[in-house]
Every structure is written in C-alpha cells, then in structure tokens.
PyMOL CGO cylinders between C-alpha atoms (Angstrom):
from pymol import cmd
from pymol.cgo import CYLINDER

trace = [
    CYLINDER, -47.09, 30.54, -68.36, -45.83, 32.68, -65.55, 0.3, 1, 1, 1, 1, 1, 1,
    CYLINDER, -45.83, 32.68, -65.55, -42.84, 35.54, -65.79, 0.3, 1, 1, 1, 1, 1, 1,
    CYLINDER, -42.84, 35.54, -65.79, -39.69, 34.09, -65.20, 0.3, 1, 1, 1, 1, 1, 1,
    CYLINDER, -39.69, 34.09, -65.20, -37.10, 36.32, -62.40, 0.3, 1, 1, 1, 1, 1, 1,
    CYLINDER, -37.10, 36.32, -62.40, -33.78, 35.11, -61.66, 0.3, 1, 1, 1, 1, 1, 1,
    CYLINDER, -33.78, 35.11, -61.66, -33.42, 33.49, -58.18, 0.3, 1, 1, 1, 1, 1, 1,
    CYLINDER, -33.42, 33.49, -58.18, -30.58, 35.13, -57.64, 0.3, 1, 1, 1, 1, 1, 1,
    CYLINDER, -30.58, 35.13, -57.64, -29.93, 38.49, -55.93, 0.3, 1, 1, 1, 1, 1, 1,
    CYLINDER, -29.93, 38.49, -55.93, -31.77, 40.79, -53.21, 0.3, 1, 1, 1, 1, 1, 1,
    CYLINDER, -31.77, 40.79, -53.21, -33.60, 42.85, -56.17, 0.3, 1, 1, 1, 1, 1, 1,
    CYLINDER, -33.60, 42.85, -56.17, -35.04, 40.15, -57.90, 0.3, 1, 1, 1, 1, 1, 1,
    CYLINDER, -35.04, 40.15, -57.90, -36.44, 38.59, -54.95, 0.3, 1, 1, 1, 1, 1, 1,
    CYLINDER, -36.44, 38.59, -54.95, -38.10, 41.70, -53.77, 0.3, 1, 1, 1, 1, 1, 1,
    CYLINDER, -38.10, 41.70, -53.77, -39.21, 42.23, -57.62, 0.3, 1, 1, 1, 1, 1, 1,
    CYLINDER, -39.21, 42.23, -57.62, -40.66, 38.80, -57.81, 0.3, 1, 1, 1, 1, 1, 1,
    CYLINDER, -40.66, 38.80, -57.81, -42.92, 39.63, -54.05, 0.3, 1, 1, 1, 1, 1, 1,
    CYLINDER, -42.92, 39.63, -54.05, -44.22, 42.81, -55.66, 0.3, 1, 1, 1, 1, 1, 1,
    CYLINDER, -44.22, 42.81, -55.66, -45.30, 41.11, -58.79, 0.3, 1, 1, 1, 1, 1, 1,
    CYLINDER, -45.30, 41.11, -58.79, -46.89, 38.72, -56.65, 0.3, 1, 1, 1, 1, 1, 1,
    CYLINDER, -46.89, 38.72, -56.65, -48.30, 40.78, -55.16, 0.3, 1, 1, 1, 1, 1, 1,
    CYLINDER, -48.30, 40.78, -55.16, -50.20, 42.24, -58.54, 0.3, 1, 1, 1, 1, 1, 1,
    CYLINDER, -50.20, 42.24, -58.54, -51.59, 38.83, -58.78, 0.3, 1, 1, 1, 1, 1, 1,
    CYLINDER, -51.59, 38.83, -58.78, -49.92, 37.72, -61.71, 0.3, 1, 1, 1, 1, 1, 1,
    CYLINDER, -49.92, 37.72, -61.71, -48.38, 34.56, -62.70, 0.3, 1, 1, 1, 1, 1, 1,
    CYLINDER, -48.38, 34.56, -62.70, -44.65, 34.70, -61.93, 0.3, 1, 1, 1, 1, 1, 1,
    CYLINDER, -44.65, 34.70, -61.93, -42.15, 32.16, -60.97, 0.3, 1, 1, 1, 1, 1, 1,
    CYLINDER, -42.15, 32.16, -60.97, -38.43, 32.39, -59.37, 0.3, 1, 1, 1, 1, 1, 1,
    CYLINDER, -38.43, 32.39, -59.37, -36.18, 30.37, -61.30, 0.3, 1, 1, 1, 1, 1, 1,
    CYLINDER, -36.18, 30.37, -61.30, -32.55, 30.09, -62.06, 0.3, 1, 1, 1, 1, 1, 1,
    CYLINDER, -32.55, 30.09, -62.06, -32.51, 31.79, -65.75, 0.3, 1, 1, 1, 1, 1, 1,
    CYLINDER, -32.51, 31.79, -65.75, -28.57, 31.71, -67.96, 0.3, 1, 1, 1, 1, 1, 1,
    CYLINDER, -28.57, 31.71, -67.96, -29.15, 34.90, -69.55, 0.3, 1, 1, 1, 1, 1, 1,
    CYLINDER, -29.15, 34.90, -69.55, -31.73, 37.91, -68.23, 0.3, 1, 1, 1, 1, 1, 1,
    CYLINDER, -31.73, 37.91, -68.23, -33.21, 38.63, -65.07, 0.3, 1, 1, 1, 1, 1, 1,
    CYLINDER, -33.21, 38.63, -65.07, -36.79, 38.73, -66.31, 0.3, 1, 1, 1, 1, 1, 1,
    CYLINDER, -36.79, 38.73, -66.31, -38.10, 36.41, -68.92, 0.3, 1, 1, 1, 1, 1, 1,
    CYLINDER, -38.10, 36.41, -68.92, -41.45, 35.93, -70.72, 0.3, 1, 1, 1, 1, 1, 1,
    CYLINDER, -41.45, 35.93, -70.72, -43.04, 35.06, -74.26, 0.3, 1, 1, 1, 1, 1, 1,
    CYLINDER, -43.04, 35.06, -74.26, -43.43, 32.16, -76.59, 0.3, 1, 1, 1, 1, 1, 1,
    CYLINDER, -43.43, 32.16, -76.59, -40.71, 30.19, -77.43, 0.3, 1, 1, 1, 1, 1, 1,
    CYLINDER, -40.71, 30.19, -77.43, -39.07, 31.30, -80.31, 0.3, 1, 1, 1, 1, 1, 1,
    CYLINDER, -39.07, 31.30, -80.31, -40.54, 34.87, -79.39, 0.3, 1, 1, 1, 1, 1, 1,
    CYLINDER, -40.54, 34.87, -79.39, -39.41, 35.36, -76.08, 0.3, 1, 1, 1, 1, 1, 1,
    CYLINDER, -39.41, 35.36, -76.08, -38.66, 38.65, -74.16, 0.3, 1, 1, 1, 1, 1, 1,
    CYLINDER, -38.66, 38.65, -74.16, -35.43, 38.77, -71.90, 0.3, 1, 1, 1, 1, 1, 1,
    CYLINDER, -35.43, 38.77, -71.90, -34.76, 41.97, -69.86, 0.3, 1, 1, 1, 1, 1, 1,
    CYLINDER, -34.76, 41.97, -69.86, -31.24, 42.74, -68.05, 0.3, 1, 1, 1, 1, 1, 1,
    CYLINDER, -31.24, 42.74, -68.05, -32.32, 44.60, -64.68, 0.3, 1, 1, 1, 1, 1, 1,
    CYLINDER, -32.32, 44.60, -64.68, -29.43, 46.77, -63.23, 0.3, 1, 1, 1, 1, 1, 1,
    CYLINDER, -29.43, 46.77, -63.23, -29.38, 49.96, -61.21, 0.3, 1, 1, 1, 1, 1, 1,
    CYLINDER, -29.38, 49.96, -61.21, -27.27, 52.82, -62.49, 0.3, 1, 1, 1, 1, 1, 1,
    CYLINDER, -27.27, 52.82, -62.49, -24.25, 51.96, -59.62, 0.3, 1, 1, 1, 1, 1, 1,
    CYLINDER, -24.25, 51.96, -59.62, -24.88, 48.25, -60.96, 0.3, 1, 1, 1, 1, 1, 1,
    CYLINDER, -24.88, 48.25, -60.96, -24.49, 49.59, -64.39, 0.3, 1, 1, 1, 1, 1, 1,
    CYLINDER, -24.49, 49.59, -64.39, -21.51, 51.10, -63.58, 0.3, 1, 1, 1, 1, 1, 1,
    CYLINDER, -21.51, 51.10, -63.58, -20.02, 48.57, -62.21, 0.3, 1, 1, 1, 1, 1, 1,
    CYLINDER, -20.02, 48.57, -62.21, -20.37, 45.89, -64.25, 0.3, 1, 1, 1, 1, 1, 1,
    CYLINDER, -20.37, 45.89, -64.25, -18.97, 48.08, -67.05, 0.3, 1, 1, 1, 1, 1, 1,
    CYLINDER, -18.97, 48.08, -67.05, -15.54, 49.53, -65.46, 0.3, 1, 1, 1, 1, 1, 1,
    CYLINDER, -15.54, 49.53, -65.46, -15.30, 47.46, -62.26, 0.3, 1, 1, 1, 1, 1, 1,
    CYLINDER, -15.30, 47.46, -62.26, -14.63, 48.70, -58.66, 0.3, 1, 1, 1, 1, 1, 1,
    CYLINDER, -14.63, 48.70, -58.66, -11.08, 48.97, -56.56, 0.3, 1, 1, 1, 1, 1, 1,
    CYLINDER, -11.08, 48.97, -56.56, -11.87, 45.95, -54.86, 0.3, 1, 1, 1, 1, 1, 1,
    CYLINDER, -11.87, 45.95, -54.86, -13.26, 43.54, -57.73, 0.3, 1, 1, 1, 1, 1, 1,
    CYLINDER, -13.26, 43.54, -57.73, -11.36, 45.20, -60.90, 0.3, 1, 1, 1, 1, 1, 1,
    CYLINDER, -11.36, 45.20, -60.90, -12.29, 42.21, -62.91, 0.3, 1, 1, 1, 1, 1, 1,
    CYLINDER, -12.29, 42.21, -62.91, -16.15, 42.70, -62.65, 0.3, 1, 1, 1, 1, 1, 1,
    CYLINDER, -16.15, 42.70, -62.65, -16.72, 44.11, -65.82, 0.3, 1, 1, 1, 1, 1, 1,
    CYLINDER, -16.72, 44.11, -65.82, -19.11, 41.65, -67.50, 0.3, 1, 1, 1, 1, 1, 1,
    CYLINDER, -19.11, 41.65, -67.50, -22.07, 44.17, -68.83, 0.3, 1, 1, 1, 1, 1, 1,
    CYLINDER, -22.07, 44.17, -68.83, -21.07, 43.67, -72.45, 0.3, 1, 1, 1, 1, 1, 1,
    CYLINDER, -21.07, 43.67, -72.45, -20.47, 40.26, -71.98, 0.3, 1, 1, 1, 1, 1, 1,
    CYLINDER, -20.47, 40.26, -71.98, -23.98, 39.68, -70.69, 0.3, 1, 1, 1, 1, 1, 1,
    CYLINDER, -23.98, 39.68, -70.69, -26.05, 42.02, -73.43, 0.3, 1, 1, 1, 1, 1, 1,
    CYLINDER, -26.05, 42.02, -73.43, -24.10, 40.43, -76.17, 0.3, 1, 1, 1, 1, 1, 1,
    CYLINDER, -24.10, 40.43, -76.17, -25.36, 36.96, -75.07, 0.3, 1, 1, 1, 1, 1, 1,
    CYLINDER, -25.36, 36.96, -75.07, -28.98, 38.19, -74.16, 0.3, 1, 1, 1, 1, 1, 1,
    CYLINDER, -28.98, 38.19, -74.16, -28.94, 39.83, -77.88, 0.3, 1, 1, 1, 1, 1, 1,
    CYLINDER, -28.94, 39.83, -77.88, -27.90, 36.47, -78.86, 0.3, 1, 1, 1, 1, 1, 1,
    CYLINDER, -27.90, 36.47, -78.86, -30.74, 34.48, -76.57, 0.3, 1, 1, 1, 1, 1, 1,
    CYLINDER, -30.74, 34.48, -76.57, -33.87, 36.41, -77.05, 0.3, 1, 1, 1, 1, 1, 1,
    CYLINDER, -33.87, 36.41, -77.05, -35.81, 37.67, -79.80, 0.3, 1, 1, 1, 1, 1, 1,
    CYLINDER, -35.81, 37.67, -79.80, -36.55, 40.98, -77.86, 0.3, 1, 1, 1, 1, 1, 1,
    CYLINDER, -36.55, 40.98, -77.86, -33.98, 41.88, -75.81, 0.3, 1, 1, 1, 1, 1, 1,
    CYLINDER, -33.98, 41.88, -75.81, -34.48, 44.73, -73.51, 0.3, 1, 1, 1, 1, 1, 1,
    CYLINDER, -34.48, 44.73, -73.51, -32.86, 46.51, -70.74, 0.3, 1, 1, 1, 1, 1, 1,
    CYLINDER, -32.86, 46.51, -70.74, -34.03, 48.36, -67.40, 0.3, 1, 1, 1, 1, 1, 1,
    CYLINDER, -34.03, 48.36, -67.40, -32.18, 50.88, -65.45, 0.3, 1, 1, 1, 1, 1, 1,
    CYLINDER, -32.18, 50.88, -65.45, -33.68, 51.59, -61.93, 0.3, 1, 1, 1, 1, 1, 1,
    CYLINDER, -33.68, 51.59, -61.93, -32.31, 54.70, -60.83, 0.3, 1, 1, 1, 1, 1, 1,
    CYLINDER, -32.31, 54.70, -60.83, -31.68, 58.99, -61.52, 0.3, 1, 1, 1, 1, 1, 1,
    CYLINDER, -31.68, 58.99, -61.52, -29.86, 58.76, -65.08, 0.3, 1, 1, 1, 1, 1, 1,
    CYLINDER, -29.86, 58.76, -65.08, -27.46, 61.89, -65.34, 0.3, 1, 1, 1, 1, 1, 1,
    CYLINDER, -27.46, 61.89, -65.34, -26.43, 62.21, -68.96, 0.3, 1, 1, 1, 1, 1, 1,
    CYLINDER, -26.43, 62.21, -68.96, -24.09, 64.59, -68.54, 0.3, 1, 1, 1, 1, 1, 1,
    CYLINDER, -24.09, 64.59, -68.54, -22.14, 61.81, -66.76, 0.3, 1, 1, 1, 1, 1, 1,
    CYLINDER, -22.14, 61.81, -66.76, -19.86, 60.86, -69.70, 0.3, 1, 1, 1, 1, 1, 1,
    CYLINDER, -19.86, 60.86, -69.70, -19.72, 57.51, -68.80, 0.3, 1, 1, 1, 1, 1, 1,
    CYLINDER, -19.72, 57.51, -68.80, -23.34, 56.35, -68.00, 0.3, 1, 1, 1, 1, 1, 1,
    CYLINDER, -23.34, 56.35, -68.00, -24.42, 58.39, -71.02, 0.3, 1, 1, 1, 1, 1, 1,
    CYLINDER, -24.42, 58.39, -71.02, -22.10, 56.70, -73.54, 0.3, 1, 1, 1, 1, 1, 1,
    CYLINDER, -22.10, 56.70, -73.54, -22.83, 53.23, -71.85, 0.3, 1, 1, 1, 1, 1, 1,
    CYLINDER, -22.83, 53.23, -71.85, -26.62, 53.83, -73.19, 0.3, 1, 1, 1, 1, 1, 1,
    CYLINDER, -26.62, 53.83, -73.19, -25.46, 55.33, -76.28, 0.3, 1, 1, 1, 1, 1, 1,
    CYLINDER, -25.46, 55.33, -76.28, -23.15, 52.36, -77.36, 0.3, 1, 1, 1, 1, 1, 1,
    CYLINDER, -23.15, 52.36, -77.36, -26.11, 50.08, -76.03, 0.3, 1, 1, 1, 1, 1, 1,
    CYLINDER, -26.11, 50.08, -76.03, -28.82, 52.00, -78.29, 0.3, 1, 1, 1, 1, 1, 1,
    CYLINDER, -28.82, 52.00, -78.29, -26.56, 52.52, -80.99, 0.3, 1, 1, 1, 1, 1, 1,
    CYLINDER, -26.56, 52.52, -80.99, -24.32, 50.01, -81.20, 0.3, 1, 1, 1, 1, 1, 1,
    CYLINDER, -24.32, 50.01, -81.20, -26.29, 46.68, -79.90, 0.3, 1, 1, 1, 1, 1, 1,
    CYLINDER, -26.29, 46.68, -79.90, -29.68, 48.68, -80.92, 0.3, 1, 1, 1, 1, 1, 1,
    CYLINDER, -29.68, 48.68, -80.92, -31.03, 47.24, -77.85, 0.3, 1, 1, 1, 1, 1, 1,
    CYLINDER, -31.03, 47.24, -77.85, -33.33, 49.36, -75.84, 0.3, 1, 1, 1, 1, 1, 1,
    CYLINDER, -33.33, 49.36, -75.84, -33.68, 50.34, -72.98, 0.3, 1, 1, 1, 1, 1, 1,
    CYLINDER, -33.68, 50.34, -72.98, -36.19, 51.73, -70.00, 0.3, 1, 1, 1, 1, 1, 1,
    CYLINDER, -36.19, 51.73, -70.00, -35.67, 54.01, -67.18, 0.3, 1, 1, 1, 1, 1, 1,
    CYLINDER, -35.67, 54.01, -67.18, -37.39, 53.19, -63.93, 0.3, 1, 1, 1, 1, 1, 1,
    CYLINDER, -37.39, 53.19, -63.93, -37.26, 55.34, -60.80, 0.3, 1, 1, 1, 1, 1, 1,
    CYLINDER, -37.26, 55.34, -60.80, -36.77, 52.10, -58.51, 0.3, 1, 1, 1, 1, 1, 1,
    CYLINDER, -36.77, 52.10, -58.51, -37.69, 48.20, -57.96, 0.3, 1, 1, 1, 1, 1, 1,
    CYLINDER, -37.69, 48.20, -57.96, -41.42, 49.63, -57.75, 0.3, 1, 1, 1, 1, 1, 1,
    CYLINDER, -41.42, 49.63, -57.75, -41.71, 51.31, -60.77, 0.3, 1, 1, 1, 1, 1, 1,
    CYLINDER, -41.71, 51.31, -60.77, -39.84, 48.50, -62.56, 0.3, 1, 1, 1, 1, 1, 1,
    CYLINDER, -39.84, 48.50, -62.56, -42.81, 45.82, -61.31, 0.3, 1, 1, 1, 1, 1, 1,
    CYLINDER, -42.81, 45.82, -61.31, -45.27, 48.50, -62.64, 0.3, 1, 1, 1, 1, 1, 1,
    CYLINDER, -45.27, 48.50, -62.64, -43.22, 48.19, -66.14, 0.3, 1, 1, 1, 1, 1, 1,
    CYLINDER, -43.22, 48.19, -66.14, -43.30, 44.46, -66.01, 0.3, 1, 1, 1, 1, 1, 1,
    CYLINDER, -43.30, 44.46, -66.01, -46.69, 43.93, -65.16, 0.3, 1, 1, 1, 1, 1, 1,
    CYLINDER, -46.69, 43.93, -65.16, -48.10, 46.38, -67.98, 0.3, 1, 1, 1, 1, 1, 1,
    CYLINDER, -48.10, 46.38, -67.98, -45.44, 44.89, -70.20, 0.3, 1, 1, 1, 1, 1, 1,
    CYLINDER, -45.44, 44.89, -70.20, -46.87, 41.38, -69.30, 0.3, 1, 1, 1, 1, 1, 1,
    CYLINDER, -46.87, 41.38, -69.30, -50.42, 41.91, -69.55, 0.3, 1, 1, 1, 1, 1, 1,
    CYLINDER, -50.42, 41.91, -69.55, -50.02, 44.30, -72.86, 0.3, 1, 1, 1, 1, 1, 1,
    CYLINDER, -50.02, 44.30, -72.86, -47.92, 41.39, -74.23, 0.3, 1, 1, 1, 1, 1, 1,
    CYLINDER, -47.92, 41.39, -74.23, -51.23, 38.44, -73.56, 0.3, 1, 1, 1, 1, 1, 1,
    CYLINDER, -51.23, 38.44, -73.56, -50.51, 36.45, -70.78, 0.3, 1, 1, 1, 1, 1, 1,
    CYLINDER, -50.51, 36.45, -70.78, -52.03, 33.93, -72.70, 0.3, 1, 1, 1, 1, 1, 1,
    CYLINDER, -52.03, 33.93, -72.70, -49.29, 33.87, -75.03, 0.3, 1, 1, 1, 1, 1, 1,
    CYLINDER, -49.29, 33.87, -75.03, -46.53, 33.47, -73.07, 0.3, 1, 1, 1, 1, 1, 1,
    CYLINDER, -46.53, 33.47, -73.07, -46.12, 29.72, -73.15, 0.3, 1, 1, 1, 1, 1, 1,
    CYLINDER, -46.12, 29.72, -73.15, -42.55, 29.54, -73.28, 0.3, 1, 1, 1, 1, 1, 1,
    CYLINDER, -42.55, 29.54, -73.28, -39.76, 28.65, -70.43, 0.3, 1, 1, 1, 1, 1, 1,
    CYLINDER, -39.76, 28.65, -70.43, -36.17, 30.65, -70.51, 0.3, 1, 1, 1, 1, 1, 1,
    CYLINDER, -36.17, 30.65, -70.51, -34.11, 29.29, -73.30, 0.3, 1, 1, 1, 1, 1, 1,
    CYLINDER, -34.11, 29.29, -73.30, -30.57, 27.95, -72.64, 0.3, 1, 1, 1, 1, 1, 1,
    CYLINDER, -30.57, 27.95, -72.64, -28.16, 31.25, -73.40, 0.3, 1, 1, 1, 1, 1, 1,
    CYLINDER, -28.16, 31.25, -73.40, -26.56, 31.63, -76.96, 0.3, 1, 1, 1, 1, 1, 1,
    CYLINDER, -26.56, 31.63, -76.96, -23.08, 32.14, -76.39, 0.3, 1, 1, 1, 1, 1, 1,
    CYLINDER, -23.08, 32.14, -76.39, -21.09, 33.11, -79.67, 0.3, 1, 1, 1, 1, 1, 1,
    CYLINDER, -21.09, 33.11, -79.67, -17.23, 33.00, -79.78, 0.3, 1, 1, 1, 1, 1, 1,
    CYLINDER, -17.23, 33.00, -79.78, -15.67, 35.85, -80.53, 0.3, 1, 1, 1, 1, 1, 1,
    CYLINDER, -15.67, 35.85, -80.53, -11.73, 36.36, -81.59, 0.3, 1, 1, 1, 1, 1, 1,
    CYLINDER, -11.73, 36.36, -81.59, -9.82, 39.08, -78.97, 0.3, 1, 1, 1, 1, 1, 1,
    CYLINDER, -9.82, 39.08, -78.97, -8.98, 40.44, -82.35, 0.3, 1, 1, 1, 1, 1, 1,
    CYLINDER, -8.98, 40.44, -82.35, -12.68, 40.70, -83.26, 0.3, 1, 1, 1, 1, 1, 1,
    CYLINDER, -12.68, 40.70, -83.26, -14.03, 42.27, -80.43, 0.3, 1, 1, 1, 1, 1, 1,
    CYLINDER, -14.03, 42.27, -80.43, -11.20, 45.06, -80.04, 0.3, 1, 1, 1, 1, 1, 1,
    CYLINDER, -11.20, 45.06, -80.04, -12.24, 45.78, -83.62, 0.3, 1, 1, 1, 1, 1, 1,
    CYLINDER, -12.24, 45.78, -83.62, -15.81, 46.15, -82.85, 0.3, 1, 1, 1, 1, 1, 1,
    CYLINDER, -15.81, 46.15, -82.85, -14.93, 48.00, -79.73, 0.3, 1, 1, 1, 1, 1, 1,
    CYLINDER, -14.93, 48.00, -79.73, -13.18, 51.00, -81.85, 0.3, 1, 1, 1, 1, 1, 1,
    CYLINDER, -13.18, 51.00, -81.85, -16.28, 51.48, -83.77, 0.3, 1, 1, 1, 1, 1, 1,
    CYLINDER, -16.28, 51.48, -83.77, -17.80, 52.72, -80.83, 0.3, 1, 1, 1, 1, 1, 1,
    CYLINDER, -17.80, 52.72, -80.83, -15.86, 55.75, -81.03, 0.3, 1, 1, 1, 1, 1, 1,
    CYLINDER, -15.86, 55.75, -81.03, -17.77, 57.94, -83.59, 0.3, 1, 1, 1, 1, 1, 1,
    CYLINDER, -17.77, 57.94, -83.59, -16.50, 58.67, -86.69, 0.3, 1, 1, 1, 1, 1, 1,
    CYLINDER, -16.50, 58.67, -86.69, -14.73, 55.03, -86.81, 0.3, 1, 1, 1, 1, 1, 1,
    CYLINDER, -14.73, 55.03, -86.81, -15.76, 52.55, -89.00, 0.3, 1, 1, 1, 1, 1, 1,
    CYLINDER, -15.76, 52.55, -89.00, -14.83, 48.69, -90.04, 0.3, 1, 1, 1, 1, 1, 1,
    CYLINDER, -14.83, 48.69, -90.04, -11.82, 50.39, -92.48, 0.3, 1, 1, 1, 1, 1, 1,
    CYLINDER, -11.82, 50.39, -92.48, -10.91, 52.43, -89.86, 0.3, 1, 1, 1, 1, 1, 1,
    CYLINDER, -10.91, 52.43, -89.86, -10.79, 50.29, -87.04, 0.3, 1, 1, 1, 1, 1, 1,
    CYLINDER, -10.79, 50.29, -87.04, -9.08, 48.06, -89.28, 0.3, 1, 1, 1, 1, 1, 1,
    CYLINDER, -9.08, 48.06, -89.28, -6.14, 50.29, -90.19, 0.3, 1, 1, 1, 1, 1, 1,
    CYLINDER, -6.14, 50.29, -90.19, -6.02, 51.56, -86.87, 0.3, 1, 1, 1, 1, 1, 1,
    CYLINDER, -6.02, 51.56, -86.87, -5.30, 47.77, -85.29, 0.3, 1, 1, 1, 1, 1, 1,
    CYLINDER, -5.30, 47.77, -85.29, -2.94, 47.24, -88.31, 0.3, 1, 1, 1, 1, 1, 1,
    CYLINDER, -2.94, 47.24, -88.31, -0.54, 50.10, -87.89, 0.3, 1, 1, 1, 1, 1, 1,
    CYLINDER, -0.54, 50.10, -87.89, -0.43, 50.84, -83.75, 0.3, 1, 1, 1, 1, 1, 1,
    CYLINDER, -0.43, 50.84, -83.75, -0.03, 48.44, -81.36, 0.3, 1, 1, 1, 1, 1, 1,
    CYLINDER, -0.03, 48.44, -81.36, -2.85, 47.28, -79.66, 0.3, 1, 1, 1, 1, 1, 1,
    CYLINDER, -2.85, 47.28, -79.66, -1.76, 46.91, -76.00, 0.3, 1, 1, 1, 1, 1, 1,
    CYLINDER, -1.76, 46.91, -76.00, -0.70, 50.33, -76.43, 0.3, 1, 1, 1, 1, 1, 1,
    CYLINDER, -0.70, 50.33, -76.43, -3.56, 51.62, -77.31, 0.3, 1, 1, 1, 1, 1, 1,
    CYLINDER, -3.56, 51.62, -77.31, -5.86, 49.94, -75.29, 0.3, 1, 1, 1, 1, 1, 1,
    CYLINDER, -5.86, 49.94, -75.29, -3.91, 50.53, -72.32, 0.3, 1, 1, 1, 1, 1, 1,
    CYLINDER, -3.91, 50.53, -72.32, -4.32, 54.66, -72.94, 0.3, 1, 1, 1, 1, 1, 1,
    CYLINDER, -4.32, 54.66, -72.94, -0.15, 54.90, -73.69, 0.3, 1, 1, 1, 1, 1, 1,
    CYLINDER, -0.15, 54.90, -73.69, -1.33, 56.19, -77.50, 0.3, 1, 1, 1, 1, 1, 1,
    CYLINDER, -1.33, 56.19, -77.50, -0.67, 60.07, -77.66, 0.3, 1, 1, 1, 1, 1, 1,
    CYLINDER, -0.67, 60.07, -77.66, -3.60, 61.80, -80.24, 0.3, 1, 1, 1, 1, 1, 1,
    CYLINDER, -3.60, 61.80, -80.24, -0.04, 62.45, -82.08, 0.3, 1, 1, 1, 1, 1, 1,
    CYLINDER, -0.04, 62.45, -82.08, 0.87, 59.02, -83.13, 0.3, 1, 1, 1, 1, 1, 1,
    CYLINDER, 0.87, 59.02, -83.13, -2.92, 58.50, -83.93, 0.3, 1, 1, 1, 1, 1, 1,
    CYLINDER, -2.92, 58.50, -83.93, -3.21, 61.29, -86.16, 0.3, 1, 1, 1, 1, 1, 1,
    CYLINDER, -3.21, 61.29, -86.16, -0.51, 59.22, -88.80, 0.3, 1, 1, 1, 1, 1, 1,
    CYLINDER, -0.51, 59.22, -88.80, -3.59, 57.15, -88.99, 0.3, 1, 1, 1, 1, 1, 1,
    CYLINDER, -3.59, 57.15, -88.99, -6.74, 59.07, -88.13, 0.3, 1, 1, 1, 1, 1, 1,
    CYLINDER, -6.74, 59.07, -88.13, -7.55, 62.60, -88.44, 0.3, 1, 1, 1, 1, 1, 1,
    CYLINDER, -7.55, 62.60, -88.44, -7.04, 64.65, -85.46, 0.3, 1, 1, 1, 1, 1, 1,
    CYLINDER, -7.04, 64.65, -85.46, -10.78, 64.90, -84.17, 0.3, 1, 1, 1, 1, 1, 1,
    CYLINDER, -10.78, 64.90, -84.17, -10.87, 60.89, -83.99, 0.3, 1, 1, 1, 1, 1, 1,
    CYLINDER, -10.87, 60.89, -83.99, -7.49, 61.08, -82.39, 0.3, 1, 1, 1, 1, 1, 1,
    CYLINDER, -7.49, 61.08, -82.39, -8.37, 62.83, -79.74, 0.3, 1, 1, 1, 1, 1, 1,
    CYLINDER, -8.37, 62.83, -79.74, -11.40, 61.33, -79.29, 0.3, 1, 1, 1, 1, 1, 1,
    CYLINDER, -11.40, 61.33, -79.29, -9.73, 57.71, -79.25, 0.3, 1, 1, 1, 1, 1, 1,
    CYLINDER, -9.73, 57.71, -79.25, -6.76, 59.23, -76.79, 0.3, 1, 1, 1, 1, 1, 1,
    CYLINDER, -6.76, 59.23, -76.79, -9.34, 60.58, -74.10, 0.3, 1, 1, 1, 1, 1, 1,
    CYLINDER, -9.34, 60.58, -74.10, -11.76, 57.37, -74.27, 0.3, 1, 1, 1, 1, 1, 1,
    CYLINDER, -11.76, 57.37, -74.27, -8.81, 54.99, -73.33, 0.3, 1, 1, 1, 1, 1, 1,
    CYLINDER, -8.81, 54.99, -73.33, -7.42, 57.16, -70.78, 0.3, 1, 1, 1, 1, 1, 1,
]
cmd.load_cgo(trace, "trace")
C-alpha cells in the first residue's frame, strides 16, 4: 500500500509530486486526521505537516481569522487516531522565540508526541521517503483510519491546560480553578498577587505572564 497525503492544500500537493517523483507508492486522498499516513492497520503512522508561520498560526490565530486556533485540537485527535503519531515542522526553528519553543515543549512534554525539523517541503519528502522505506513498504497495508475524536468537558481541558505551566500539577490546577475565577484568569485580568493566595509566587508569575 501506497503513502497516504491529504488532497488538500498547496504543500501537500507539491509533497505528493516530489515523492512521486522518488518512485514510491503514494496516493492523494482526502485523510480526517494527518497530512501523511502510512502503516498497518492497527499500527499506523500519522504525521501533522505545518511550517513554523503555520504552526503559529494555528496555535494563537491571526488579526484577520482570530478563531483559527485549531493545533491542539488536531494533535489531540491524531494522538487519539494513530498508533505513532508524529509531527513535522518545515522551517528555521528559533527557540529563543518563547512561543514556538513552548509550543514544542508542551507538544514533547505534555502530548509526548514527537516531532522533526525539516528545512523545507524537500527535505520533508527526503524524511518521508527514508521513513517509508525504513518502515517496509511491504508492511504498510493499511488505509487512513476514520479520526478518534474524544469529548472533552471545557472544565477538563482548562484543567489540563494549567498543567502546562511548570510547576502545576492535577492538585494544583485543581485548587487553582476552584478558588479564582476562570474567565478571569484565562482572559490575563489575574494579577501574580491574587494568585499567590493560591500558588507560590514563582508559579504566579509564571501563570500571570503566560495568559497575558
């Protein structure tokens, strides 16, 4: 069975000519969850291409589509989907960017999904292609599964999103959403003051900058 790339979007179609082009088996197809998709059913590999402005994007928006942020909506469904999950980022990676750096971190750390830096579309085929082969063509037999979308409360996932401040935990993030009001917090109106009746000051501060 071929590698499966998403039929939709400019990159994938140009990353589905250049593996082509390698001569290997690969098919465009409309796939719910991924951009790249190969393996054995039951054992299948799904990979989430995005470039580092992509990346961006899809995590805090942009001024004229606010409500694109849909990157942690989309990992938690391919961790959900696949068996190995994996992500590619095409594109100069500055970690001393706050942002981009703590987007990997909280994928690394807190999906442990991984994830591979490629320099553009044509290093990504490279990736694929030596992923492909090193994975036995002849055992990927599989087609892209139907996405595994699990429910989550609003309550549940603003818990789980405090733990990805360090130092927080289930307890805290628990006490935290018991004594201060959520839409306060999450809208950055919390001062590292009022936090510290809950938190010590180091998390405080750390929780007042991240929301701002």
């Amino acid at each position: 069975m071929p590698i499966f790339i998403d039929n939709r979007g400019s990159g994938e179609e140009e990353l589905y000519n250049l593996l082509k082009s390698k001569h290997l088996a690969v098919e465009h197809k409309h796939i719910d969850s991924g951009d790249i998709v190969f393996g054995i059913d039951g054992d299948m590999v799904g990979i989430e291409r995005k470039t580092v402005n992509d990346l961006i994007k899809s995590v805090v928006g942009s001024k004229k589509y606010p409500a694109s942020r849909h990157f942690w909506d989309q990992i938690k469904v391919l961790k959900a989907t696949y068996k190995t999950p994996l992500v590619i980022i095409e594109g100069t990676i500055d970690f001393k960017d706050k942002l981009v750096s703590g987007i990997l971190f909280g994928l690394l750390l807190g999906w442990k999904i991984p994830y591979i830096n490629t320099y553009n579309v044509y290093d990504t085929a490279e990736a694929v292609s030596r992923m492909f082969t090193r994975y036995g063509e002849n055992k990927a037999k599989g087609y892209p599964p139907a996405a595994v979308r699990k429910e989550a409360s609003p309550t549940k996932i603003r818990w789980a999103m405090l733990q990805c401040c360090k130092g927080i935990g289930p307890a805290t993030a628990t006490k935290i959403l018991k004594s201060i009001d959520y839409k306060e917090l999450f809208r950055g109106d919390v001062t590292s003051k009022k936090l510290c009746k809950v938190v010590n000051a180091k998390i405080a501060k750390r929780l007042e900058d991240a929301f701002k």
